[in-house]
Structure formats: C-alpha cells, structure tokens
C-alpha positions, 0 to 999 in steps of 0.5 A: 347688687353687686359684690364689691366691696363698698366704701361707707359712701356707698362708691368702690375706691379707685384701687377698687375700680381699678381691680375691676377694670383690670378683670374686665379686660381679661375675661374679655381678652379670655372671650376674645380668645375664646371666639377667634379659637373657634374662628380658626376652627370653623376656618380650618373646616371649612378649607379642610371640606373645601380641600377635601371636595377639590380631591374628591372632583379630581380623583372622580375625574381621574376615575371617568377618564380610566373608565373611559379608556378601558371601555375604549379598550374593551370594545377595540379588544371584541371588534377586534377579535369578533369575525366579520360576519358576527359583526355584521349581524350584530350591526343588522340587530342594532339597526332593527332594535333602534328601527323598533324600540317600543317592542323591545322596551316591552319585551324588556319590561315584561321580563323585568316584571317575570323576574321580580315576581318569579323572585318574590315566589322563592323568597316565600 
C-alpha cells in the first residue's frame, strides 16, 4: 500500500527505515513550523486589535474631556455676554418647561411629525 521499495521479504531495509524516519521528521518539523508561524500570526493580531482598541479608548477619552471644556466654554462665553434680564427670562422659560413637560413633549412631536410629512410632500 505504500511506495517504498520493498526487500523480497516483503520488509524496508534499515537504510530504508532510516529514509523514512528522517523524512518523517522533517515534514513534521516543516508542520511544526507551519503551525507556530500561524501561532505567531493570531498572536500578533490579537496584540495588534488589542493595541489597537487601548488607543481607540483613550483617544475617545481625550476627545470627551475637549468636548467637555469647550461646551464649558461656550456656555461660560453666552452667560457671559447675554444681559441680565435675557438670562433671567431664559431661567423663567427653563423652570416652566421642567413644571410642563408633557406639553412640550407634544408640541415637539407634532412638529417633528409636520416636517417629515412636509418633507415626504417635496420629495414627490
């Protein structure tokens, strides 16, 4: 079933033996080889996704604590510079829209509602 050559007994030779146990091993050191390459590989993507997902965190974490100041900013920048009396107003309009949501809620939806259909009627 084999191809090696046989001696008329019907049994490899030991120089026959040794031919094959010497190809043996290298087509297992060469599977060795193979799979330890492969090792390597999945090791080296799995720290590269790793690396990878550490910057992605703090590179998001950098880009928060930016948006963050600048809002601060921003919203320092118009209380700054709005008057008094608008301020007080706005503060009046806040309180009522906290005291009535449900109304607002409504009035918001309907509005939403008004522009998509509105939008759907140009788009014809």
């Amino acid at each position: 079933m084999t191809n090696d050559p046989r001696t008329n007994m019907g049994s490899p030779t030991p120089e026959e033996l040794r031919e094959q146990v010497e190809r043996s091993r290298d087509e297992l050191g060469q599977t060795v080889d193979a799979l330890a390459g492969k090792a390597g590989i999945t090791a080296q993507a799995t720290e590269k996704t790793a690396v990878a997902k550490e910057r992605a965190a703090e590179k998001t974490a950098a880009v928060v604590d930016q948006i963050s100041v600048t809002a601060h900013r921003a919203a320092q920048l118009v209380k700054d510079t709005t008057p008094d009396p608008v301020l007080h107003k706005a503060g009046q309009v806040a309180s009522v829209a906290r005291a009535n949501r449900k109304p607002l809620l409504v009035a918001g939806a309907a509005l939403v509602a008004f522009q998509l259909v509105r939008r759907s009627r140009v788009g014809r």
